[in-house]
N, C-alpha and C positions, 0 to 999 in steps of 0.2 A: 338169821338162823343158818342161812348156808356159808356165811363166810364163820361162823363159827366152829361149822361141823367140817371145811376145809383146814381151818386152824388146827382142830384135832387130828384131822387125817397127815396135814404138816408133820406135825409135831411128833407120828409116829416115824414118818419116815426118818423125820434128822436123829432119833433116836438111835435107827437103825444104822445111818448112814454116819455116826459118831461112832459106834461099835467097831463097823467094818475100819473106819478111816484109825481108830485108835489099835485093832490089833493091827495092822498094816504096818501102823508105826512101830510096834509092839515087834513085829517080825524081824524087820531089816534095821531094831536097837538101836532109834534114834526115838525112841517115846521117852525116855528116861528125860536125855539133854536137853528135846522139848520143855519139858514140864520144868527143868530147873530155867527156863530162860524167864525174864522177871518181868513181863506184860505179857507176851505170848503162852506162856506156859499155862499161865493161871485163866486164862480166857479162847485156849483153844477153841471149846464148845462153841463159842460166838463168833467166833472165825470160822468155823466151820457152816455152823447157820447163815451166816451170811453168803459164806463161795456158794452156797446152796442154794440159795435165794437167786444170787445172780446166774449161778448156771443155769437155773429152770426160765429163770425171767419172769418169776410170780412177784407178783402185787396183789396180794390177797386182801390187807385193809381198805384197799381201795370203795370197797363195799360197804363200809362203810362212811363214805367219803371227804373220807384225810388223803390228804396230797402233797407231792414237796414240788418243792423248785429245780432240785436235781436229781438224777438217776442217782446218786450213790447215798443221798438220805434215802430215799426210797428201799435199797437195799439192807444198809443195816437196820429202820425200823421193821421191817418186816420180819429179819432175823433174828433180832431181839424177842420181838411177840413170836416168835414162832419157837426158839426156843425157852421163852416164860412160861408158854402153854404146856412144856412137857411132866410137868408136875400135876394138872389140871388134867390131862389125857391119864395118868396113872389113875387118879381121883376115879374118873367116869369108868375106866376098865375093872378097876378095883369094884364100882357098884352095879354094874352088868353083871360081875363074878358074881356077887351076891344075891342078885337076883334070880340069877339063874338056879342057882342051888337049894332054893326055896322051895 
């Protein structure tokens, strides 16, 4: 239950933390080049989840206990499910809204 509800709070942040990092890009007019480069461009988002992952130094699955053999699986599953769950974090904000307005 709490590693899910850290998944969600995850998932908010890298939302966040793609916003800022995409206008940035957006500023100093290399978001464009980015996006035409032909692995990087089309998987930023994952690249980002991930530098995310390793900056913080979370292992949030761990809690459920999956484990790897190296520090850098570690990092991109983590990144991966953290930014998979950002669809699933709209889901639950989306039914909160609704709830609340009831």
């Amino acid at each position: 239950m709490y590693t899910l509800g850290a998944l969600l709070l995850l998932s908010l942040l890298l939302g966040a933390v793609i916003s800022v990092i995409e206008s940035v890009l957006t500023l100093i007019g290399i978001h464009a080049t980015i996006g035409k480069l032909p692995i990087i461009g089309a998987h930023l988002s994952l690249i980002i989840a991930i530098g995310m992952v390793w900056l913080c130094d979370i292992n949030t699955i761990s809690g459920w206990g999956i484990s790897f053999s190296d520090d850098w699986m570690t990092y991109v599953a983590n990144g991966a499910i953290i930014l998979g769950m950002i669809p699933l974090k709209d889901a639950v904000v989306n039914m909160v809204n609704k709830g609340l307005r009831a």
